[in-house]
Structure formats: structure tokens, C-alpha cells
PQR file with spaces between the fields and no chain letter, atoms N, CA, C, O and H, PARSE charges and radii, in Angstrom:
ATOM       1  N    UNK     1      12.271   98.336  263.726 -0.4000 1.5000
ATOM       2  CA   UNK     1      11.365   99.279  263.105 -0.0000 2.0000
ATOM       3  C    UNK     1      10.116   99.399  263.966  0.5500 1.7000
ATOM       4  O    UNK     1       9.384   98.491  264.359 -0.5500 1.4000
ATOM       5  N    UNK     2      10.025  100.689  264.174 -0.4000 1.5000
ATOM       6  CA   UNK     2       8.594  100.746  264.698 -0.0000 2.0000
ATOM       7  C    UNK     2       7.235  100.610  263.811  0.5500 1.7000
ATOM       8  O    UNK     2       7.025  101.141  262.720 -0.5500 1.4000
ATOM       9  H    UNK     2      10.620  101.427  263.855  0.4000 1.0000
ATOM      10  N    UNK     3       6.243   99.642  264.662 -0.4000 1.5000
ATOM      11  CA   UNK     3       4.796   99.836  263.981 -0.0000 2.0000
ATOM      12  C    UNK     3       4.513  101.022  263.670  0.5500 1.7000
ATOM      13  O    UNK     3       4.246  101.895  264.495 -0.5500 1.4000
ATOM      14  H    UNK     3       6.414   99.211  265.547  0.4000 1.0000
ATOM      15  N    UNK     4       4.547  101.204  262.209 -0.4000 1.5000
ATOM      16  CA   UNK     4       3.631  102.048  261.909 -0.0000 2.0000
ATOM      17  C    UNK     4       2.185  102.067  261.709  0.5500 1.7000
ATOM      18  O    UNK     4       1.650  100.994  261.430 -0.5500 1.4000
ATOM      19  H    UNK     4       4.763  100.495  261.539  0.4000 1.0000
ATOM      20  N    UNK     5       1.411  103.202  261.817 -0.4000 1.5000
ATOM      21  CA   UNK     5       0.290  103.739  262.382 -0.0000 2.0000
ATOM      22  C    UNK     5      -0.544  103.295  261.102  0.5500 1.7000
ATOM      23  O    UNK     5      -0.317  103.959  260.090 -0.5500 1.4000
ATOM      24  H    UNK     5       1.846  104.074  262.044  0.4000 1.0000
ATOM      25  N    UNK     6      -1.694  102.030  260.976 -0.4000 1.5000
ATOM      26  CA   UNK     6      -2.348  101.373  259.418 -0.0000 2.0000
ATOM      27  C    UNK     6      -3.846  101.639  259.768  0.5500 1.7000
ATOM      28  O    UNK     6      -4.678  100.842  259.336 -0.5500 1.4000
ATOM      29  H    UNK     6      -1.878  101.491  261.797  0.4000 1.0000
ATOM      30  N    UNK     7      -4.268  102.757  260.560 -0.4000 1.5000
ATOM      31  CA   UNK     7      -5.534  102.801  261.081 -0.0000 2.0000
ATOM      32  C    UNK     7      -5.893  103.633  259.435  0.5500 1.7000
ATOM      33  O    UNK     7      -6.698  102.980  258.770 -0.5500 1.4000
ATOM      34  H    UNK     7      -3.593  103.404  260.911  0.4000 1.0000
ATOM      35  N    UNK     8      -5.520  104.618  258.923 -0.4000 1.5000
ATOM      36  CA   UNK     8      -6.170  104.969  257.989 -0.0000 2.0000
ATOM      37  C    UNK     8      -5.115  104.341  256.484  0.5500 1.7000
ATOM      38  O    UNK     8      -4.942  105.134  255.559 -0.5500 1.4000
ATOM      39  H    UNK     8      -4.866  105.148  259.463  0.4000 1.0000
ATOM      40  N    UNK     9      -4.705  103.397  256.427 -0.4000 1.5000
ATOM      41  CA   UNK     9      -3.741  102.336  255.941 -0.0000 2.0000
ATOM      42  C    UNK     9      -4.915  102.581  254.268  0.5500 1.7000
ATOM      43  O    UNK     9      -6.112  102.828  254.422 -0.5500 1.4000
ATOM      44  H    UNK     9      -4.846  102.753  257.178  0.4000 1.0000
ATOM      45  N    UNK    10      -4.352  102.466  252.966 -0.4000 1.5000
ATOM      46  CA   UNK    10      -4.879  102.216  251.596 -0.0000 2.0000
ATOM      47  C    UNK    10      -4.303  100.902  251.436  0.5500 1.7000
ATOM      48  O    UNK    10      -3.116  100.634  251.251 -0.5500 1.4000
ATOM      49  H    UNK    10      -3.380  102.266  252.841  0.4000 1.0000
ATOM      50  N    UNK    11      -5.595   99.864  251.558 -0.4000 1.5000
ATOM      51  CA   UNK    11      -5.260   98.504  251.000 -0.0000 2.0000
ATOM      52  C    UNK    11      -5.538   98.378  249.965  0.5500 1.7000
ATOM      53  O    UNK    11      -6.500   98.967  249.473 -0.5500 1.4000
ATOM      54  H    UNK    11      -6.559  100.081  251.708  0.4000 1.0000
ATOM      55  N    UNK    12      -4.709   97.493  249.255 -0.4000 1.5000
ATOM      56  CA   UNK    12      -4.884   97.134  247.970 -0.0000 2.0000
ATOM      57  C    UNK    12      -4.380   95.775  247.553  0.5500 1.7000
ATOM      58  O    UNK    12      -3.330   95.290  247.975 -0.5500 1.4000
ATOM      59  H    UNK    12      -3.927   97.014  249.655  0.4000 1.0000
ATOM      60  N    UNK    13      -5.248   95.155  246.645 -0.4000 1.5000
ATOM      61  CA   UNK    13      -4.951   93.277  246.362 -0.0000 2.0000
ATOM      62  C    UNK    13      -4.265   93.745  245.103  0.5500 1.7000
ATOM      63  O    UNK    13      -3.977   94.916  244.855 -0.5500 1.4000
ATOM      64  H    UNK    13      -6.101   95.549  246.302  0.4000 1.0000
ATOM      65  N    UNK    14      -4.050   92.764  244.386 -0.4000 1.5000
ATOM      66  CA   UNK    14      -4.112   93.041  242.342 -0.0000 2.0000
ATOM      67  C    UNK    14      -4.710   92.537  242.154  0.5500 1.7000
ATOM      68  O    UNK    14      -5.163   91.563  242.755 -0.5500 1.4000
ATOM      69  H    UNK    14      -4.284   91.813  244.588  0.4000 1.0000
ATOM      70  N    UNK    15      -5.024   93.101  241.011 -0.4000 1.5000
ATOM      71  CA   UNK    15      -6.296   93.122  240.037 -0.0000 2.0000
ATOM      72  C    UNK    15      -6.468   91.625  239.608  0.5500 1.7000
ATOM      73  O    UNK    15      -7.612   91.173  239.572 -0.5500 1.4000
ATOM      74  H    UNK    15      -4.656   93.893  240.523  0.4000 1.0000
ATOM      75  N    UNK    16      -5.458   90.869  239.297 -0.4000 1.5000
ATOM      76  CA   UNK    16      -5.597   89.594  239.148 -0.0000 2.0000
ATOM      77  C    UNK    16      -6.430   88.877  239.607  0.5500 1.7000
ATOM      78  O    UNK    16      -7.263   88.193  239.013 -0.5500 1.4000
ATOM      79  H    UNK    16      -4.528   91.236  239.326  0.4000 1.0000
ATOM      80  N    UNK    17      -6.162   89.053  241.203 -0.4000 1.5000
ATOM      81  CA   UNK    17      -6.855   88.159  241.564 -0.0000 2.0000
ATOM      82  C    UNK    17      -8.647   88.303  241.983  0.5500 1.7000
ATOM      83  O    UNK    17      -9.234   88.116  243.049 -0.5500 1.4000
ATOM      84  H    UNK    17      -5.485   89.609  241.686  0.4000 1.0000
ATOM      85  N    UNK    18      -8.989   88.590  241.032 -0.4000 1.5000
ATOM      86  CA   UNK    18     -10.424   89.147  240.921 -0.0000 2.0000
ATOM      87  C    UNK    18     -11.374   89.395  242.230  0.5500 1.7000
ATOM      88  O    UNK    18     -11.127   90.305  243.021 -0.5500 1.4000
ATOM      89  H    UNK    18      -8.512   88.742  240.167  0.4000 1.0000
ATOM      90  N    UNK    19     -12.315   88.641  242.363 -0.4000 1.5000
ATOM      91  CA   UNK    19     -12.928   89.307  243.217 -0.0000 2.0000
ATOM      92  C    UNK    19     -12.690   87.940  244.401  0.5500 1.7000
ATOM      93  O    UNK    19     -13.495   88.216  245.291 -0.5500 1.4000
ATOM      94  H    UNK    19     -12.516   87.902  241.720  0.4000 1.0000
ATOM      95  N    UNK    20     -11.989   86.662  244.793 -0.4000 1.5000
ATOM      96  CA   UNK    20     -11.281   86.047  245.293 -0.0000 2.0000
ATOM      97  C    UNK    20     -10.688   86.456  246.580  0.5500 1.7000
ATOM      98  O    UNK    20      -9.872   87.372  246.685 -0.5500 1.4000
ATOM      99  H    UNK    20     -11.335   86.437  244.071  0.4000 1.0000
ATOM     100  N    UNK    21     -11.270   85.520  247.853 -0.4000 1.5000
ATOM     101  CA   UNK    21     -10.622   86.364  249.019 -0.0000 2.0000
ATOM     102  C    UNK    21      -9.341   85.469  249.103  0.5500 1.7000
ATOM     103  O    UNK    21      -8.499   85.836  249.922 -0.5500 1.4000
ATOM     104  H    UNK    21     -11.933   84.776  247.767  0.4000 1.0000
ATOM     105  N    UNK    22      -9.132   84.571  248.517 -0.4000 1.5000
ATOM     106  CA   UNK    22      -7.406   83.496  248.845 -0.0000 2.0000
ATOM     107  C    UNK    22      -6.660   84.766  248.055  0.5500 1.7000
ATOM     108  O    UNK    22      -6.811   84.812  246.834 -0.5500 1.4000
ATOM     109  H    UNK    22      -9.817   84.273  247.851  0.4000 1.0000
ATOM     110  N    UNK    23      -5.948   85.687  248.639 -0.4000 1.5000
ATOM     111  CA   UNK    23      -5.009   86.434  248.149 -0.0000 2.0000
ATOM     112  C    UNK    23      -4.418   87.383  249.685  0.5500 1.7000
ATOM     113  O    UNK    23      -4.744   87.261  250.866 -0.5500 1.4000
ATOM     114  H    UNK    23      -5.826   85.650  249.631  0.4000 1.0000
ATOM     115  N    UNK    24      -3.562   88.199  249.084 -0.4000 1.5000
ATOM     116  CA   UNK    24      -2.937   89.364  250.158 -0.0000 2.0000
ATOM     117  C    UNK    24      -3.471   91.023  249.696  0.5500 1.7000
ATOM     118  O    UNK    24      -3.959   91.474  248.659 -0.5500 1.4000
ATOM     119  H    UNK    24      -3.298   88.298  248.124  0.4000 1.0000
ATOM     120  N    UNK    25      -3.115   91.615  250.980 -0.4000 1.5000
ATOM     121  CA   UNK    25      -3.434   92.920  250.585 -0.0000 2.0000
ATOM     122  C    UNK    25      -2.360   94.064  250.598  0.5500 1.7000
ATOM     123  O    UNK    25      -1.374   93.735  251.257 -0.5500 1.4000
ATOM     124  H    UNK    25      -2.718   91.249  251.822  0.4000 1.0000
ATOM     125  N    UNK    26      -2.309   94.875  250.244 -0.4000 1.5000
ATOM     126  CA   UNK    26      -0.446   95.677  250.533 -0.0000 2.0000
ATOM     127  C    UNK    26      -0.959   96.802  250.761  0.5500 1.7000
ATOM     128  O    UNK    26      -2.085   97.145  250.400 -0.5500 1.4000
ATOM     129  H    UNK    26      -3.110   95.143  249.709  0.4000 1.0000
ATOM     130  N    UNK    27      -0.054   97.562  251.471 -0.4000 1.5000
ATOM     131  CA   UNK    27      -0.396   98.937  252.078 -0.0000 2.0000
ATOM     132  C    UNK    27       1.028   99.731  252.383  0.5500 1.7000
ATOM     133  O    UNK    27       1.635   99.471  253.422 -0.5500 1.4000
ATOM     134  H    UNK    27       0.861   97.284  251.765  0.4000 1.0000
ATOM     135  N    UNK    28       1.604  100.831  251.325 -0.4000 1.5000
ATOM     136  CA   UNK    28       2.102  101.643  251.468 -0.0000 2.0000
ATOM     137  C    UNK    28       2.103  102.831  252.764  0.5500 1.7000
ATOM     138  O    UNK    28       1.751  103.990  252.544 -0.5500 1.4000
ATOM     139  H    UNK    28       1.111  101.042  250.481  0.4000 1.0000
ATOM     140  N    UNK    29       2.526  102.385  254.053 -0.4000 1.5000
ATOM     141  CA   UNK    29       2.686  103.683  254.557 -0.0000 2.0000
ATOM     142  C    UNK    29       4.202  103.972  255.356  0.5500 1.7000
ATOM     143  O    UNK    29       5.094  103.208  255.725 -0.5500 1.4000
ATOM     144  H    UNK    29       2.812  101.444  254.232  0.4000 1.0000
ATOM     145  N    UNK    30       4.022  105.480  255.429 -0.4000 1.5000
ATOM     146  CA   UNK    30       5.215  106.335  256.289 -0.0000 2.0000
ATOM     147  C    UNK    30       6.549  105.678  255.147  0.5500 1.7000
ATOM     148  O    UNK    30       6.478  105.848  253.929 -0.5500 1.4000
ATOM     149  H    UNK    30       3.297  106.100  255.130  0.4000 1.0000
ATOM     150  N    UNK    31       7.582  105.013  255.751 -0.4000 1.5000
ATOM     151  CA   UNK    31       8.733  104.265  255.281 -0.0000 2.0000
ATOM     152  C    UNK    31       8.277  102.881  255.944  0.5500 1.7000
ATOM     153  O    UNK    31       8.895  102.455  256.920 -0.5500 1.4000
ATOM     154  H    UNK    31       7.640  104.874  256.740  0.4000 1.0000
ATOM     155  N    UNK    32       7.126  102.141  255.373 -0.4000 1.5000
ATOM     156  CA   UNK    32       7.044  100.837  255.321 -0.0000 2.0000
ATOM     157  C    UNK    32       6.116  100.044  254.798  0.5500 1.7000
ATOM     158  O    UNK    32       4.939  100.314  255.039 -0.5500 1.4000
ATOM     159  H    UNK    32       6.624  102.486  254.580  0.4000 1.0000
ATOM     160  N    UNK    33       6.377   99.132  254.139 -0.4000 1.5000
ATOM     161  CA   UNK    33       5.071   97.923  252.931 -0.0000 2.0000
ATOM     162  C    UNK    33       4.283   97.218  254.504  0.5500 1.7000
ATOM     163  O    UNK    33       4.931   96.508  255.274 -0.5500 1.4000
ATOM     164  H    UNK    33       7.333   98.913  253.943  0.4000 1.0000
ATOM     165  N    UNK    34       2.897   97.569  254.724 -0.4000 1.5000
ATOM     166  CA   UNK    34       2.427   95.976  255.386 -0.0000 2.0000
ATOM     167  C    UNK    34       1.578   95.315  254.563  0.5500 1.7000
ATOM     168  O    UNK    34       0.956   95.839  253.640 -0.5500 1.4000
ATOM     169  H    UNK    34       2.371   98.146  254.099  0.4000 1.0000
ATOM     170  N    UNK    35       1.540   94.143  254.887 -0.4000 1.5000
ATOM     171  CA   UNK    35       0.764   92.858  254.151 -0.0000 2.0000
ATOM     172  C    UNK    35       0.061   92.661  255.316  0.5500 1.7000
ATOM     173  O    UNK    35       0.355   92.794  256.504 -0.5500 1.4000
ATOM     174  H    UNK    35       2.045   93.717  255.637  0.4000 1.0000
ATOM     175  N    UNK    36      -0.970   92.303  254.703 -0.4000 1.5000
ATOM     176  CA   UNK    36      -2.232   91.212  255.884 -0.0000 2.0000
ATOM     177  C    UNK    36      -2.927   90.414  254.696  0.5500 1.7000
ATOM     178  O    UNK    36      -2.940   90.829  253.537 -0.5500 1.4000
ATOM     179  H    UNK    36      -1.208   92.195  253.738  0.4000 1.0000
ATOM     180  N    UNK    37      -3.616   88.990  255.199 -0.4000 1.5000
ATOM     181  CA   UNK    37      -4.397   88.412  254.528 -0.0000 2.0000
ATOM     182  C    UNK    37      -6.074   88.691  253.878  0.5500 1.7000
ATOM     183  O    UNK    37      -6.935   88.464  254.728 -0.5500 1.4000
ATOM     184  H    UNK    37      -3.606   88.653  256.140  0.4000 1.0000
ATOM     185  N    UNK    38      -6.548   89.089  252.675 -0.4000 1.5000
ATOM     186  CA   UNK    38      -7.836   89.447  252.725 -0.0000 2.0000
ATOM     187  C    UNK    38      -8.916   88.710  253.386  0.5500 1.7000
ATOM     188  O    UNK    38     -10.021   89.239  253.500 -0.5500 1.4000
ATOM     189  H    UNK    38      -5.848   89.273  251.984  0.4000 1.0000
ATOM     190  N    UNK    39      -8.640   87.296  253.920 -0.4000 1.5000
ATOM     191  CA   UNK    39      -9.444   86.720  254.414 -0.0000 2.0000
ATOM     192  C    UNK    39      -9.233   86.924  255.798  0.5500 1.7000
ATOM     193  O    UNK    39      -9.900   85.978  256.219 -0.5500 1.4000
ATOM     194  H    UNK    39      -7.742   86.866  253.828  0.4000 1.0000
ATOM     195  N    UNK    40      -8.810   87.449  256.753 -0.4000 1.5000
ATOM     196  CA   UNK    40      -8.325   87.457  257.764 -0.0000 2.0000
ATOM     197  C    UNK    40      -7.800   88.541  258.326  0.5500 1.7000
ATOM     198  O    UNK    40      -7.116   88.369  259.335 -0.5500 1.4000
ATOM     199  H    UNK    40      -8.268   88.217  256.411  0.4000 1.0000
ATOM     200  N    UNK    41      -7.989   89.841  257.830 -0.4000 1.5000
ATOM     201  CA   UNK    41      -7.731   91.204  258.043 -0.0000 2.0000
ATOM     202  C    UNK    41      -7.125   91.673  259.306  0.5500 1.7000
ATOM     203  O    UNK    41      -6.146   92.408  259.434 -0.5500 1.4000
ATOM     204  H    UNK    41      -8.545   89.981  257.011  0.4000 1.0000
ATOM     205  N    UNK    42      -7.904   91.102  260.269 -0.4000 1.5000
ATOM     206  CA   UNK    42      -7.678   91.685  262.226 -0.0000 2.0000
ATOM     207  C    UNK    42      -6.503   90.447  262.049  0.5500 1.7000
ATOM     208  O    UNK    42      -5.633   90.749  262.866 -0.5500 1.4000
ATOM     209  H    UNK    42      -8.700   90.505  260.165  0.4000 1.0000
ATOM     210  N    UNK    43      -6.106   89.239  261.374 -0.4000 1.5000
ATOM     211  CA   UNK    43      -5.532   88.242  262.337 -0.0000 2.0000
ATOM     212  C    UNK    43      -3.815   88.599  262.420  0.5500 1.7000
ATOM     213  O    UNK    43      -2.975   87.921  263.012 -0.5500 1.4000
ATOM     214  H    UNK    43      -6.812   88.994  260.710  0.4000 1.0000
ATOM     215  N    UNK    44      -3.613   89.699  261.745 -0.4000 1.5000
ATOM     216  CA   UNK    44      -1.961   90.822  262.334 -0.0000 2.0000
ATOM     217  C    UNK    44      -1.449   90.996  260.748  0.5500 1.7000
ATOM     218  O    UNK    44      -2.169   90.535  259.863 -0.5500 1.4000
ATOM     219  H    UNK    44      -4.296   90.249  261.263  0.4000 1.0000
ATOM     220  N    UNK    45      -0.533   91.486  260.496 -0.4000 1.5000
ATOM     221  CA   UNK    45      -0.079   92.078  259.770 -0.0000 2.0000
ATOM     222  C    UNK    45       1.560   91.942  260.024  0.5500 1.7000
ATOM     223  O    UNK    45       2.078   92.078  261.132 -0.5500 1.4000
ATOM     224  H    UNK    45       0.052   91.861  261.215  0.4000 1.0000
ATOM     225  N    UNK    46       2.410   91.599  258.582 -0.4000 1.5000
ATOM     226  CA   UNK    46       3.176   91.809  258.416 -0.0000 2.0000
ATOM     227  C    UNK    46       3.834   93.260  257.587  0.5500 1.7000
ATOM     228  O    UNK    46       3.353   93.786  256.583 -0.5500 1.4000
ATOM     229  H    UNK    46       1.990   91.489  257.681  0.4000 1.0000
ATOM     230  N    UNK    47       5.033   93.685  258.329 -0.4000 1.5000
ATOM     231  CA   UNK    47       5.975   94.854  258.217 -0.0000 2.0000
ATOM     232  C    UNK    47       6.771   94.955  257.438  0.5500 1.7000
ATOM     233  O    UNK    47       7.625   94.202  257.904 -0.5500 1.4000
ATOM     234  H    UNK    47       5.424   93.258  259.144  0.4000 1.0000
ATOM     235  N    UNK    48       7.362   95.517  256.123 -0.4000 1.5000
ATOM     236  CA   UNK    48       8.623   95.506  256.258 -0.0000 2.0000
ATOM     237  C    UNK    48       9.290   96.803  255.358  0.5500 1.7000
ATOM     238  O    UNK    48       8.713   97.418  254.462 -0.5500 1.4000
ATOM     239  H    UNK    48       6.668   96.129  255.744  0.4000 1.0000
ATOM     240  N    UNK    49      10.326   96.975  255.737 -0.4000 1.5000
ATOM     241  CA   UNK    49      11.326   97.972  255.359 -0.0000 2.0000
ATOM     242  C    UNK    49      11.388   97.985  254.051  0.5500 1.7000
ATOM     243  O    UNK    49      11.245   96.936  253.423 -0.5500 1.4000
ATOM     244  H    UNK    49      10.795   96.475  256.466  0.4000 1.0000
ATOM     245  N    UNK    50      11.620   99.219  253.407 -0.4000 1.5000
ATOM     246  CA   UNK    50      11.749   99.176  251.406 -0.0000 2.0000
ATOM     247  C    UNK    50      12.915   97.919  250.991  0.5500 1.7000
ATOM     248  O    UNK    50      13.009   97.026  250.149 -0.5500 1.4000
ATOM     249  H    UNK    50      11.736  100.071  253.917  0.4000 1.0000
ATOM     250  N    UNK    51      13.514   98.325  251.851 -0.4000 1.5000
ATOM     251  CA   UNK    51      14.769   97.493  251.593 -0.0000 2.0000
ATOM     252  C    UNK    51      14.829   95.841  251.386  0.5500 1.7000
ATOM     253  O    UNK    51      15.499   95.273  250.523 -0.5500 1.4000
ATOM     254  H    UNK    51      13.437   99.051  252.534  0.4000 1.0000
ATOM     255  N    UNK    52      13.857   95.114  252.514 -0.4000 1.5000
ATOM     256  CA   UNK    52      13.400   93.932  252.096 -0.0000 2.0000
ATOM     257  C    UNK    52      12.160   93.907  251.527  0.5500 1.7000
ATOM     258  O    UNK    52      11.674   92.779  251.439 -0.5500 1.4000
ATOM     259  H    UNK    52      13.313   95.575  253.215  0.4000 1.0000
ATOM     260  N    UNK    53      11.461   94.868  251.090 -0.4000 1.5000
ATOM     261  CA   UNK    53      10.337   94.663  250.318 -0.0000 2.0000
ATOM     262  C    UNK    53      11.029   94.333  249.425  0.5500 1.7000
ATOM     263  O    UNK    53      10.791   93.163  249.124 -0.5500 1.4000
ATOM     264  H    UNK    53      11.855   95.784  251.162  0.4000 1.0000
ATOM     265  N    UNK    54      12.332   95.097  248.400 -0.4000 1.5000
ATOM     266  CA   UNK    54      12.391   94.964  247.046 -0.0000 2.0000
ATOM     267  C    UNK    54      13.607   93.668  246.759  0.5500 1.7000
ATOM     268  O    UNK    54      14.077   93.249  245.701 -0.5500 1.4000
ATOM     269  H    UNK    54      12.526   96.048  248.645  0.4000 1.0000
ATOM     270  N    UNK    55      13.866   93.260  248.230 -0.4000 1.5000
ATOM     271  CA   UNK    55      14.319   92.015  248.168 -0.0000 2.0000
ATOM     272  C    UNK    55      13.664   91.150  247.638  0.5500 1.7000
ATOM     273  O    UNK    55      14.092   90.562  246.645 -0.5500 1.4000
ATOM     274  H    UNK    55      13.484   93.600  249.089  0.4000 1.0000
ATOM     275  N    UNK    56      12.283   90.835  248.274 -0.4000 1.5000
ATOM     276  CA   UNK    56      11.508   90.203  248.558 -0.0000 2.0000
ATOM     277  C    UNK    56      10.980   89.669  247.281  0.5500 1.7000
ATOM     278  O    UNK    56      11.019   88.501  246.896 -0.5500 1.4000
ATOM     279  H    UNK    56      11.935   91.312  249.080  0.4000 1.0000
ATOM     280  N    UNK    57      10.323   91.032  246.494 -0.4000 1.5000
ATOM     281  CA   UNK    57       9.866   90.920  245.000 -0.0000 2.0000
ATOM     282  C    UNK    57      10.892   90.751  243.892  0.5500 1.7000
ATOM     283  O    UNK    57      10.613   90.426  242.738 -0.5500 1.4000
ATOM     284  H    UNK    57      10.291   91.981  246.806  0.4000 1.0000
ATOM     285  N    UNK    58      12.459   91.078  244.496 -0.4000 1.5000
ATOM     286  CA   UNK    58      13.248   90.476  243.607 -0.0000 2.0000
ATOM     287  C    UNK    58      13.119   89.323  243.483  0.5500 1.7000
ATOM     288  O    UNK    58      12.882   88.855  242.370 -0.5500 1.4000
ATOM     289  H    UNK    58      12.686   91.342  245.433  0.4000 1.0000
ATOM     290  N    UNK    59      13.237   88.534  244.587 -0.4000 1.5000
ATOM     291  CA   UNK    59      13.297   86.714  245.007 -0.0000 2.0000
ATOM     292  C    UNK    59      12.085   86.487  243.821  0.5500 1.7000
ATOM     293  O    UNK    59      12.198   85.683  242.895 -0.5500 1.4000
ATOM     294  H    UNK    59      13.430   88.915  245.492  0.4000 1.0000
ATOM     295  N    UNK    60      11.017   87.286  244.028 -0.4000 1.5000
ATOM     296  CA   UNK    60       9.525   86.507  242.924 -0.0000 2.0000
ATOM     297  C    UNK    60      10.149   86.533  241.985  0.5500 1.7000
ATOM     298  O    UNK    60      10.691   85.474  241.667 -0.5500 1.4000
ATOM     299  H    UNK    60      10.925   87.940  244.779  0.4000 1.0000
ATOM     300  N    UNK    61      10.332   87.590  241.229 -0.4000 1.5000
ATOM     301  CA   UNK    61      10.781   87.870  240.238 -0.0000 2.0000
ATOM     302  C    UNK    61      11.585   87.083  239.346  0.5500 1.7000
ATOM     303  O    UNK    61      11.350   86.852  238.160 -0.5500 1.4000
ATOM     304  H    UNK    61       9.892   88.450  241.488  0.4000 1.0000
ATOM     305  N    UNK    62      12.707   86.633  240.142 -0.4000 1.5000
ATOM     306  CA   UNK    62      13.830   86.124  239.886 -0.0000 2.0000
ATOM     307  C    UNK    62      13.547   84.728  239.745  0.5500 1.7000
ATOM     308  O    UNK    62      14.426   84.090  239.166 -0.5500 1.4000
ATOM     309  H    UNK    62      12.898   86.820  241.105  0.4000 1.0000
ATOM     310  N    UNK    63      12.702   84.198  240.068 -0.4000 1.5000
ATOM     311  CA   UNK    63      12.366   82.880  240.370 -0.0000 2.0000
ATOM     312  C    UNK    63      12.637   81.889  241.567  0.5500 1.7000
ATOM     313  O    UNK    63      12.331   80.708  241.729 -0.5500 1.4000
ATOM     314  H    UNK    63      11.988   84.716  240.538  0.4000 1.0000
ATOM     315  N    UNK    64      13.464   82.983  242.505 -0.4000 1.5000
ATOM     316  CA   UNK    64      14.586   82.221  243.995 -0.0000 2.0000
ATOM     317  C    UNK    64      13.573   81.778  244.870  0.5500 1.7000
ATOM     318  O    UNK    64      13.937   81.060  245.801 -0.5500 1.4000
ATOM     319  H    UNK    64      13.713   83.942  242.373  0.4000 1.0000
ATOM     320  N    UNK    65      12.088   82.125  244.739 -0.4000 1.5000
ATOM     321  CA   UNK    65      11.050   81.520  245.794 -0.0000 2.0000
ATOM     322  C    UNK    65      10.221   79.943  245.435  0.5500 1.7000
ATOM     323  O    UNK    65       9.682   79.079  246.128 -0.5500 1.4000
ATOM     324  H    UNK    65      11.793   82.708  243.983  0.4000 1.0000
ATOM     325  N    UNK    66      10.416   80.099  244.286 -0.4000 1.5000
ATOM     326  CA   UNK    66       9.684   78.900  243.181 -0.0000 2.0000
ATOM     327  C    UNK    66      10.243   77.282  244.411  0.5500 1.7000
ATOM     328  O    UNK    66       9.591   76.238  244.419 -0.5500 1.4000
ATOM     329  H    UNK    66      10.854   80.800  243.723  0.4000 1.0000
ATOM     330  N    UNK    67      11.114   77.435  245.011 -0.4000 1.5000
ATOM     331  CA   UNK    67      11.496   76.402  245.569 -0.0000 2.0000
ATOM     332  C    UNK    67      10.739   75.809  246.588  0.5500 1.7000
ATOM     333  O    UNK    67      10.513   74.636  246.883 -0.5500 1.4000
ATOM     334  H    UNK    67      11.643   78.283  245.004  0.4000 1.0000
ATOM     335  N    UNK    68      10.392   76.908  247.068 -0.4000 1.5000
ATOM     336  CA   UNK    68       9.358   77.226  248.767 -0.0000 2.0000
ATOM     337  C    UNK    68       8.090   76.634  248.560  0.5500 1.7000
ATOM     338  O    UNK    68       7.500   76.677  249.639 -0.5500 1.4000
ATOM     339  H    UNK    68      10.575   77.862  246.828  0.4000 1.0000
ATOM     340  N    UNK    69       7.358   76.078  247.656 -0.4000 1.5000
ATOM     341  CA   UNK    69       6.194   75.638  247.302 -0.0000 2.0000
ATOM     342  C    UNK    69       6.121   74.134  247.162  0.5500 1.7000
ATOM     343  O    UNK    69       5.065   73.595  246.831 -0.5500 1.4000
ATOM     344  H    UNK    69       7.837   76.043  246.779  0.4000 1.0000
């Protein structure tokens, strides 16, 4: 997949996590989810395809990540 273009990128945390920089940020663009850290914005960004995004939030969902901690 090519980098897509996050210069004019809409970040967004959830609301949850109030005004707290220990969280992530998500950004809908073209055909792809990136994540970057709110504390750490420039330090790169992760990519990914719809397809493992809704993997991804299945795994939360589902409870299949609960292990990883």
C-alpha cells in the first residue's frame, strides 16, 4: 500500500480518554486508517488497509487481544 498523503489528515482520539495525552489518534483517509501516538505525533505513523483495520477492532472486540497485555 502506498503512503497516503496525512498532511491535511482529521485526527481524532475518543472522547474517553479525556483530555490525557497516554492515548492514540486515528485518521480516516483516501482507502486507509493511520494511527500515530498523541504524545509523539512526528515520531511515524502507522497504516492500514479497511480490511485489517476491522480485523484489528474485531480482535478488541472479541476479546483475542486481552492476552497481549
Amino acid at each position: 500500500m502506498q503512503q497516503p498523503d496525512l498532511s491535511h489528515a482529521r485526527w481524532r482520539k475518543s472522547s474517553l480518554s479525556g483530555s490525557g495525552a497516554s492515548c492514540v489518534e486515528v485518521a480516516f483517509v483516501d482507502d486507509a486508517i493511520a494511527v500515530r501516538d498523541t504524545k509523539d505525533r512526528e515520531g511515524g505513523t502507522l497504516v492500514f488497509r479497511h480490511d485489517e483495520w476491522r480485523a484489528f477492532i474485531g480482535g478488541i472486540k472479541s476479546g483475542g487481544l486481552d492476552s497481549l497485555t
